[in-house]
N, C-alpha and C positions, 0 to 999 in steps of 0.2 A: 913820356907817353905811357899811356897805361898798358900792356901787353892785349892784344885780342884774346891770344887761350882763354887769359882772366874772365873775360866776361862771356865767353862759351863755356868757361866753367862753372861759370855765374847761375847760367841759362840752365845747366842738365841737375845744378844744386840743388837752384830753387823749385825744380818742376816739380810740384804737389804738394807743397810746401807754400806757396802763395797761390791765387789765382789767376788766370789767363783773364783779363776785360777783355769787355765786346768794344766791339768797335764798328761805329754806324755812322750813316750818311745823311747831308743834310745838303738836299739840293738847291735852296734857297737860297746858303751861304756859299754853296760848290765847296765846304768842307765836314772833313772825315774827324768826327770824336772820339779817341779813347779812352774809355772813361774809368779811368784810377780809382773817382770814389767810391764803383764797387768792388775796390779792394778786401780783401779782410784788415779791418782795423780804419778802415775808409780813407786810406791814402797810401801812394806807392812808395811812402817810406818806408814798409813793412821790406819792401826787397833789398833794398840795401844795407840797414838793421842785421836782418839773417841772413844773407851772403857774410856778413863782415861776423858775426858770431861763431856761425857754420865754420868758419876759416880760422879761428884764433885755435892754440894749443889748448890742452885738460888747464894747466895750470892757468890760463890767463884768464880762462870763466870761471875759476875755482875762485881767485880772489876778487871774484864781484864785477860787474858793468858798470860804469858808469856814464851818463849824457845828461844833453841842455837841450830841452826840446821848448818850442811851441804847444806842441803836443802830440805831432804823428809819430815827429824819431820816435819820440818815449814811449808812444805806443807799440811800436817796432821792437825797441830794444825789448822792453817789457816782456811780448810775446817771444819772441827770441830767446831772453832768461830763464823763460818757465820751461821752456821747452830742453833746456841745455840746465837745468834744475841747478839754476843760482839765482842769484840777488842781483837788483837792479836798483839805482837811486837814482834820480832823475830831477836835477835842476830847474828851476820853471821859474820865467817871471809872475811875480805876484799880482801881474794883470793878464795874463792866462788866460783863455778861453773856459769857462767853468768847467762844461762837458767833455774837453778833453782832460783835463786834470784829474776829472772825476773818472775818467777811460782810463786813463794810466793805472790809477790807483785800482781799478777793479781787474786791472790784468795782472797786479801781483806787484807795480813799482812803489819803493818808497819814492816821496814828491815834498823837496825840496823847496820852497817858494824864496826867494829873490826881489830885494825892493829892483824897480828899474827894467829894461826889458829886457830883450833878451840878449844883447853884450854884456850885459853885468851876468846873468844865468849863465852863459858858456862860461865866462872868466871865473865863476868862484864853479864850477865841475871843475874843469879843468884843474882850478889851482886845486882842489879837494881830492879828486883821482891823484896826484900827483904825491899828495902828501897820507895819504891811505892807500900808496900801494896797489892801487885798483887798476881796471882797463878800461880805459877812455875810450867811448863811442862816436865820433864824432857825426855831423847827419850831412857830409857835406868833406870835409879837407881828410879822406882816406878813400887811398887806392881801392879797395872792395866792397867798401859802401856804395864808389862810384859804379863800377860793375857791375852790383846789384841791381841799381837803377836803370844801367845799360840793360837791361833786360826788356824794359816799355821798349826800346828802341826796337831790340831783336822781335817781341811779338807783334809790331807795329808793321816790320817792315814784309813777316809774316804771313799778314792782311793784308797788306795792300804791297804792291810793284813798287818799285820807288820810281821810274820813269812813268809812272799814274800822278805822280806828287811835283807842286812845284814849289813847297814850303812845309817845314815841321815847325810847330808854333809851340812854343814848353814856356813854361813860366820860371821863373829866378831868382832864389833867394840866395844862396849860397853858395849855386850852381853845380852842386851835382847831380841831378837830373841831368840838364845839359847837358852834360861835358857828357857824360855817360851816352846821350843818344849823340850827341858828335861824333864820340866814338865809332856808333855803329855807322855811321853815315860817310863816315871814313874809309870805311872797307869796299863803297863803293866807287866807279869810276868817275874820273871830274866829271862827263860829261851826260852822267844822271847819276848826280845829287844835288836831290832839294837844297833851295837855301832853309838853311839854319835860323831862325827868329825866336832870340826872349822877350819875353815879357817881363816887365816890373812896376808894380805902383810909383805912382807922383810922388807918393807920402813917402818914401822907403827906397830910393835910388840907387843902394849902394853899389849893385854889381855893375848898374849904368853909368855911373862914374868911373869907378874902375874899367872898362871898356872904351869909356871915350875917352878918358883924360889919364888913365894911369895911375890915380889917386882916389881916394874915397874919403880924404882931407877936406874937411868941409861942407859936407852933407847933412843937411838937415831934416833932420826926420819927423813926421808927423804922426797921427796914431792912424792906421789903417786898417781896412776890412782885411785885406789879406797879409795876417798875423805870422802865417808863415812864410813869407816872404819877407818878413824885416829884422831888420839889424844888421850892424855892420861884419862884415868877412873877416872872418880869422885871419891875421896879417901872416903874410906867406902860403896861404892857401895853397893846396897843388892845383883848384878849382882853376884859379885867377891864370896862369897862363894856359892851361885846358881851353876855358874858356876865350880869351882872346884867339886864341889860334884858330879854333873849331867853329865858334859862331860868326856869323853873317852881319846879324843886326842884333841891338836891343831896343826896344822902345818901350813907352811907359802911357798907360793908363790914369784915367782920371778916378778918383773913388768913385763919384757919381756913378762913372761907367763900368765900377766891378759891380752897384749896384746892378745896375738894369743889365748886366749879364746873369746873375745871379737869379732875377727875378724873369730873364727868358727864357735861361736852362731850365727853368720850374714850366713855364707858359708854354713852350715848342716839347719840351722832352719830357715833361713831368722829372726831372729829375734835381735832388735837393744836392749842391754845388759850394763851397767854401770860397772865401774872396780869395783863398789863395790860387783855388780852381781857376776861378770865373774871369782869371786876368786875360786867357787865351780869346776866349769866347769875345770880350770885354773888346779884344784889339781885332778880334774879326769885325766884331757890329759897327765897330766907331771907324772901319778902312783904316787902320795904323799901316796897314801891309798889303799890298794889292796882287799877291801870288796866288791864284787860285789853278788846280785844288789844290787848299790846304790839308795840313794832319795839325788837331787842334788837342794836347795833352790837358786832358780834365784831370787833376792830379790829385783831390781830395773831397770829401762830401762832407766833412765833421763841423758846421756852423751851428750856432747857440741855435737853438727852436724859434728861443721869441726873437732873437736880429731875422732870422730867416723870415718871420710872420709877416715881421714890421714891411722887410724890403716890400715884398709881395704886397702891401697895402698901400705903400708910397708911389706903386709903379702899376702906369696901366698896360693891357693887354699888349704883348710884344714887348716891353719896356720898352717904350718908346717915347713917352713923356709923362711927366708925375702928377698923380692922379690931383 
């Protein structure tokens, strides 16, 4: 288990150094949104990034960072990099989202591309940091990155009571976000604390497997809107029992339905949402979870423009059925 200090230290690191999201109500759905993607860098992976940089020795930023993002870690580490004034190289599969690729590289990363997604991108960092002596970022399987993330938890719980809440709803790739608001959910008494809910796409099941069955032997992945949320878990993750221990449920979303969360976050909030975001929302609209009120983690905003245009034309008012 991860120490609490950790993520109280996490908490007084990062203060001014990331931003506080707001966090608003939606009485319609009887749930509470935090919304991550007006993070800086448009996703809360910038807090775990620079928690876990903030935290290494002179010498281990001195010989460079290195990570396998989607595109937020890298965005993370990147800002992280420049700030702690070294280098960053950054793994990417070669199916990438443009505009985060293109994010990375204008925050100062070099950007690595990778045939394959993103299992093959962490395995050649990793095997690359290892054999160049560098410092592995990982966005997901270290203790401080987790912490980092613990953070949404602490300001979440901030805003709102937690005996106000009868469910926190986070999305799951790798699960440290998760694990991290577990963490804080943990400090409270059994008998007010929210159940625990991830989310994960159809397309991209792996931490659902792992959850239900113990294995992620056998999953079959598809390509999905929410890019940050796929591929398989570093085997041995410290996530993988974090996660079993701490979480409640996991359930899974249909792409359809990251669409037309995607295209309601725009229609009820004016607010532009990533399918890795839009999983929460996604499992609100469609009743995967019937705990109301919820606390719903919008965890990034950075989608291609024109996928964002397309959704919004395929789906009508409320996303509710296709135009």
């Amino acid at each position: 288990m991860i120490p609490q200090d950790w993520i109280t230290s996490a908490g007084d690191r990062l203060r001014g150094r990331v931003k506080r999201t707001p966090v608003t109500y939606d009485d319609a759905l009887d749930c509470f949104m935090k919304w991550e993607n007006q993070q800086e860098t448009g996703s809360f992976k910038l807090r775990g990034a620079m928690n876990k940089v903030l935290t290494l020795q002179p010498w281990e930023r001195e010989q460079g960072l290195v990570a396998a993002s989607a595109g937020n870690h890298g965005q993370g580490v990147a800002v992280a990099a420049r700030l702690m004034d070294t280098r960053a190289v950054i793994f990417a599969s070669e199916h990438a989202v443009a505009t985060k690729l293109e994010a990375m590289r204008a925050l100062g990363a070099e950007v690595r591309l990778v045939p394959g997604g993103y299992e093959q991108a962490e395995a050649a960092g990793i095997q690359f940091a290892t054999q160049q002596g560098k410092t592995w970022i990982s966005p997901y399987n270290d203790a401080q990155v987790i912490a980092g993330q613990a953070t949404v938890g602490l300001e979440l719980m901030d805003e709102i009571p937690a005996d106000e809440l009868e469910a926190v709803v986070v999305p799951v790739g790798g699960g440290g976000l998760i694990a991290g608001i577990g963490l804080v959910l943990n400090r409270l008494p059994a008998g007010h604390r929210p159940r625990l809910i991830g989310v994960q796409s159809e397309a991209s099941p792996y931490f659902h497997a792992l959850y239900q069955q113990g294995s992620q032997d056998g999953v079959v992945e598809r390509e999905s809107l929410a890019d940050g949320l796929a591929g398989r878990v570093e085997d041995g993750a410290i996530t993988i029992p974090l996660v079993r221990s701490l979480v409640d449920e996991i359930v899974l979303v249909s792409e359809e339905e990251i669409e037309q969360a995607i295209a309601a976050a725009w229609q009820r909030y004016a607010a532009v949402i990533e399918g890795s975001a839009a999983v929460t929302l996604a499992a609100a609209l469609s009743g995967k979870f019937a705990q109301r009120p919820a606390a719903l983690i919008i965890s990034g905003g950075n989608i291609q423009p024109e996928i964002h245009q397309s959704i919004l034309q395929r789906w009508s008012q409320g996303g509710s059925s296709p135009r």
